[in-house]
N, C-alpha and C positions, 0 to 999 in steps of 0.2 A: 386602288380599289378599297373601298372600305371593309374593314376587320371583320366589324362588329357595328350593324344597325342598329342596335339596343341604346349605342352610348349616344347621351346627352352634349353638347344639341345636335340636333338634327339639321340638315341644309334642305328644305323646299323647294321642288322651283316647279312652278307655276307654268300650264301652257293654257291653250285655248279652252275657256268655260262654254257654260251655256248663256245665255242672252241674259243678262241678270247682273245684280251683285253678289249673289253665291259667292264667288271664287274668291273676291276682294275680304266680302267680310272672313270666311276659312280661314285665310292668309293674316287677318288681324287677329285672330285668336291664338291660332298656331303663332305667332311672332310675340303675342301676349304671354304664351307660357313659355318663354323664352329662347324658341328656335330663330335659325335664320330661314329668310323668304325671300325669294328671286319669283324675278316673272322672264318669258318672251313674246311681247307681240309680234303680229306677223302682220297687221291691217290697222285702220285705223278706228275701225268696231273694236278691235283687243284690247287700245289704250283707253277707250273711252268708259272700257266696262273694269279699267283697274283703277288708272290714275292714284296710283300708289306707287312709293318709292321702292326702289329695287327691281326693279322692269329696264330690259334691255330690247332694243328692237332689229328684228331681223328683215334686212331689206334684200337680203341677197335670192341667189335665184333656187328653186325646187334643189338643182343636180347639187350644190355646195352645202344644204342644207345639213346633213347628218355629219359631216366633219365639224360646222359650226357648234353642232348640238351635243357632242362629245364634247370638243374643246372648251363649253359655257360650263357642262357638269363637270368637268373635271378642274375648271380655273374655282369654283363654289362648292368643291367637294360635296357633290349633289350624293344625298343619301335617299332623297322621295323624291319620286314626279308626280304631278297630280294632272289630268287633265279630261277632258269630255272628249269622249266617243276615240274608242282605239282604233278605226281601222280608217282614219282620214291619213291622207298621205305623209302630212309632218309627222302625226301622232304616231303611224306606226315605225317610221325612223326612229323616233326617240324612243319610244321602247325598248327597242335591240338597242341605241348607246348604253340605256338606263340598267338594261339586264345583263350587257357585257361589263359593268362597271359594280355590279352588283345592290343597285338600287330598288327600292322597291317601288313599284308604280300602282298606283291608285288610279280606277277609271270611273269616271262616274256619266250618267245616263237618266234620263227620264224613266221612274217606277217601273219596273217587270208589271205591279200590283199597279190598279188604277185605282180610283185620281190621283191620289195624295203622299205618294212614294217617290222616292227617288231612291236611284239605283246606287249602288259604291263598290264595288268588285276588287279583287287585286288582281292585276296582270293582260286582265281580257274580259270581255262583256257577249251578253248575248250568244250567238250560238257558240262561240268559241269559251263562254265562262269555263271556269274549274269546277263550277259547283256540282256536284255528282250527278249523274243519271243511274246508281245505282238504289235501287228501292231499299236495300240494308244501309246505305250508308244513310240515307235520305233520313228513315225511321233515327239510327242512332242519334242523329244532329239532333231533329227535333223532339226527339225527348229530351237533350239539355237545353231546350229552346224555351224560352219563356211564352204563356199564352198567345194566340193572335187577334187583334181584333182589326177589322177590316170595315168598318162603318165608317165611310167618309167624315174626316174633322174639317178640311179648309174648301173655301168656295173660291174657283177660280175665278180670275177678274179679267175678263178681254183685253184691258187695254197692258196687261202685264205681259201677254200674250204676243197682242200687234205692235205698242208702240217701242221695244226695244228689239224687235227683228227691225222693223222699220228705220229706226234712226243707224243702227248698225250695218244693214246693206247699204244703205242711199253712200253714209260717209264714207266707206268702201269704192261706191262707185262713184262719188266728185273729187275725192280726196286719192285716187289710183294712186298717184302722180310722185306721191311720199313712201309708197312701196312698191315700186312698179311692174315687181317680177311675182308677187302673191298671187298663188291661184286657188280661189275658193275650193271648197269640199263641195258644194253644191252644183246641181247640171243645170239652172236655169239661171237666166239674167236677172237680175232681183227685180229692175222695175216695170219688165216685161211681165214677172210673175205677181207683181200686185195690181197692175191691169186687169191680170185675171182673176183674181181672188176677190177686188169689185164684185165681177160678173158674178161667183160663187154665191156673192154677201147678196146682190139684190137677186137672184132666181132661188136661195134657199128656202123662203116658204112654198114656193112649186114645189121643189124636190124633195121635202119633208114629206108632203100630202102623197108625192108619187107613191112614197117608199112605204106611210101607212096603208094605200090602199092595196099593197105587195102580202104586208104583213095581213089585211083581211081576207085576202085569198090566199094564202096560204092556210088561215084557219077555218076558212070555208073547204079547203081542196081534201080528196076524199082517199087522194095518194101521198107518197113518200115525197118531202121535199129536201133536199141540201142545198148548204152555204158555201160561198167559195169568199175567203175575206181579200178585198187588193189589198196591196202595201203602197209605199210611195217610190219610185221608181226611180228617185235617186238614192233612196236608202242604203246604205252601205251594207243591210244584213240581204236585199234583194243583189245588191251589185256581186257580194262574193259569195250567193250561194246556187245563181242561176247562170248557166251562158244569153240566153236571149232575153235577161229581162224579163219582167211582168208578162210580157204579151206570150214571149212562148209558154211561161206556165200556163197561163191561162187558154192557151190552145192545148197544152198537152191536158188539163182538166176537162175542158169540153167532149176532147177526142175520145179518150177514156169513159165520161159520161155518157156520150151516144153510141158506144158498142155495148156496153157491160152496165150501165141503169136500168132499172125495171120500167118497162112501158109506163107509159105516164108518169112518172117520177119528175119533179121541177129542178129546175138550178137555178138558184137564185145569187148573182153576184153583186156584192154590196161592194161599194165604194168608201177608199178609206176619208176618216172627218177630216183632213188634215190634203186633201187632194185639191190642185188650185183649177183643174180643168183642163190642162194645157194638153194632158192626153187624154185625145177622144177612148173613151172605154166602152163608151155606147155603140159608136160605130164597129171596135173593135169585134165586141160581142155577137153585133147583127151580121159583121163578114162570117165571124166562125161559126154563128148555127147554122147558116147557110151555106156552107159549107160540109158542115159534119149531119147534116140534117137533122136537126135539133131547134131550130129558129121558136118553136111555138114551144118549147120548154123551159126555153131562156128566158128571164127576168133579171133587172138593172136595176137597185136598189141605191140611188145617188143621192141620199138624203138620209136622215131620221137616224136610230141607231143600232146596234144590236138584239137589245134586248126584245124587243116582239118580236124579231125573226125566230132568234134562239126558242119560241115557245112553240113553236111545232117543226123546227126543224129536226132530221131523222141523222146527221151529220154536217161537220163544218172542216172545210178543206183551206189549209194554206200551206203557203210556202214555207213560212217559219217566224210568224205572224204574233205578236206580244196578245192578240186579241186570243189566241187560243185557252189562253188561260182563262180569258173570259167566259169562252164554252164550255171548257171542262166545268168549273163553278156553278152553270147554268145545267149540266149533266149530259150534255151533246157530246158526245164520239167526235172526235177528233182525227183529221188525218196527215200530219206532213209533207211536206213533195221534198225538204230540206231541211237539217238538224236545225233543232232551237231546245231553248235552255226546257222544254217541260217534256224532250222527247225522251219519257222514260216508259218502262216497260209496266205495264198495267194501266197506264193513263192514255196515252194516244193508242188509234189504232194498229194492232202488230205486222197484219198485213198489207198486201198490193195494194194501191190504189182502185184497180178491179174490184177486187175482193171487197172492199168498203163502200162499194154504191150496193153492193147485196147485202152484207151483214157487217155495219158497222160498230166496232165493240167499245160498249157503254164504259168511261172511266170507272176508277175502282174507286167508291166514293170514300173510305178512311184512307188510300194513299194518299190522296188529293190534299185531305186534311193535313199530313202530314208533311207532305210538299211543299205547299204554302205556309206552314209554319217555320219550316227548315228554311225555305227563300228566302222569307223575312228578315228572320235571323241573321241570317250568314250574306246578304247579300243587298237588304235595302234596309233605307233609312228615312224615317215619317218624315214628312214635309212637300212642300213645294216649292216653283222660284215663280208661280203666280198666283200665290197670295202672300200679305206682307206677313202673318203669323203662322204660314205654310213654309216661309221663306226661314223667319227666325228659329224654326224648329227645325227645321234640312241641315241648316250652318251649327247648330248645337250638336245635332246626330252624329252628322258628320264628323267632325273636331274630337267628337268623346271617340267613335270607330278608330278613325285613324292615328291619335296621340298611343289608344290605349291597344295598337294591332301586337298580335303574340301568336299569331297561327292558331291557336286554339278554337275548338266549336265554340258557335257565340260569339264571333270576330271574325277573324279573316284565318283562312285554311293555304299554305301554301300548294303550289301545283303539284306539288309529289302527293298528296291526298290523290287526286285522279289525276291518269294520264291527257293532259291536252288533247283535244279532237282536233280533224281539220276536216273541212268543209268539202260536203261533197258538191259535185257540179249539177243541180235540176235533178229530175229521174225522181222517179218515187223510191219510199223510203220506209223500212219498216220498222214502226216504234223501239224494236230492241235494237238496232242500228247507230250507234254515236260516231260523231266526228271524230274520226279516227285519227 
């Protein structure tokens, strides 16, 4: 086990990125200021998004996996892991080799902050982050925090978007044959799912126009309306913080909203931008107002974006939805059904689920400021990996975070700062509640 993480050089090793050269160019800078860098593919999208020396590949099967992945950090005196998204099945093996070995692990993620953020965490992401849900600790950070400015700098480019998911599943799936025992993080067939995402591309100006004409009734409607945001349903923050998936939360929302809403009160549930169709959510919708007797309350919002709803909505309910950040920003009352990184006490709502179709309580608008400066800070880094100058600024951010990590505010905070939460199962959730 390593002594002493401070001492020069460091050993890298490298697992699954995001769709990009991110992780490739890291690796040449990190290796530029004189560490070593290892990678492991697991597919044949892993190699095509490094192809860079010091890459090993593992063909073996899930169950052998975490012996292999000991024995790789331990033959390269692994002192960093770096890799995308913790809680995919390889990723969270190596964690546990990486933390029994006393490594430190880097995870990095698509922006908490929209557009033009990218996430870099130590140890855990998302609802499981270190980063506090205490309102004292929150203030401390971001008085050491340097200013925030949140005005979008990089314009995302579609084809950065589609064509490296694209060339990455297909080779995945003609190319099995060279790793035959990999099993995706993903729940759908890849080219089952851009079948659909076709359909998504040519009915999207219908469902833009639906979703405007949602947003003119709700600024014409003379009652109370709330948001319900989906997520995507194979999301790994929906897999481990519900037992039944999207659908039961969104029956325990509805069921909730037809005893304990105020007469005439609307629900409006939008549809996440990033959803391929494959689950009917419209059908799902029309069983459960029918159901809970709610049918002529319920509105499907499969298009268009947040922002016009957010302008007369009276609350906005998710599971534990990155878009809540967006609400709060917007001044909308916030409700969780399941911990996420902004469930702190003054910002989302503190009560029931009930309790918040009656009186949902308005975020505390200097916490908020304060939140978001401290998040920035301690936990994202400016850029993109679809734009080419959104890209070269992620891979700069990044490199400068992690060369220069010291635990300190302003960098990275080890776990003993807060105790680690764990994930409760669905159920509503009252904002002073953490993942315990």
């Amino acid at each position: 086990m390593p002594s002493d993480l401070s001492d020069r050089p460091r050993s890298f090793l490298f697992l699954q990125g995001p769709l990009s050269p991110l992780y490739a160019r890291v690796a040449g800078q990190i290796e530029a200021a004189g560490h070593r860098v290892s990678r492991i593919n697991f597919c044949p999208g892993d190699w095509l998004h490094w192809r860079r020396a010091g890459a090993v590949d593992y063909r073996g099967t899930p169950a052998d996996w975490s012996e292999f992945v000991r024995r790789e950090m331990a033959a390269r005196a692994v002192t960093d892991v770096i890799l995308h998204g913790d809680r995919r099945p390889y990723h969270a093996a190596a964690i546990t080799a990486a933390h029994k070995r006393g490594a430190r692990v880097f995870i990095t993620e698509l922006g908490y902050l929209r557009p033009d953020w990218m996430t870099l965490e130590r140890d855990a992401a998302g609802a499981a982050s270190h980063f506090s849900r205490d309102p004292a600790v929150i203030e401390w950070l971001a008085v050491q925090s340097r200013p925030l400015d949140l005005v979008p700098r990089y314009q995302a480019e579609f084809g950065k978007v589609a064509i490296p998911d694209v060339i990455y599943n297909l080779s995945n799936t003609l190319l099995r044959v060279l790793y035959p025992h990999y099993q995706r993080h993903t729940i759908y067939f890849p080219p089952l799912e851009y079948v659909a995402w076709l359909l998504r591309l040519a009915t999207r100006p219908l469902r833009d126009s639906a979703s405007a004409r949602i947003a003119r009734e709700l600024a014409q409607h003379d009652h109370v309306s709330f948001l319900f945001g989906l997520q995507l349903e194979g999301d790994y923050q929906i897999r481990s913080a519900t037992r039944d998936g999207l659908t039961g939360a969104l029956d325990e929302v509805v069921a909730s909203f037809a005893t304990h809403a105020p007469e005439h009160t609307l629900l409006v549930v939008k549809s996440h931008p990033l959803d391929n169709g494959l689950e009917r959510w419209r059908s799902v919708l029309r069983d459960l107002g029918r159901r809970h007797g709610v049918a002529t309350r319920l509105r499907f919002a499969d298009g268009g974006t947040l922002e016009p709803l957010f302008a007369r909505a009276s609350g906005f309910v998710s599971v534990n939805s990155n878009a809540g950040i967006e609400a709060l920003r917007a001044g909308v009352p916030v409700k969780t059904l399941a911990p996420a990184i902004y469930d702190v006490p003054g910002l989302v709502h503190a009560g029931s689920l009930e309790t918040f179709w009656q009186s949902p309580q308005k975020p505390d608008q200097r916490l908020l400021g304060l939140f978001l400066r401290a998040l920035a800070a301690n936990t994202q880094v400016r850029g993109t990996i679809y734009s080419d100058a959104g890209l070269i600024a992620a891979v700069n951010g990044m490199v400068e975070r992690i060369l220069a990590d010291t635990g300190a505010a302003g960098a990275y905070r080890p776990p003993s700062v807060d105790t680690p939460r764990a994930l409760r199962s669905g159920g509503s959730s009252s904002g002073s509640t953490h993942e315990g």
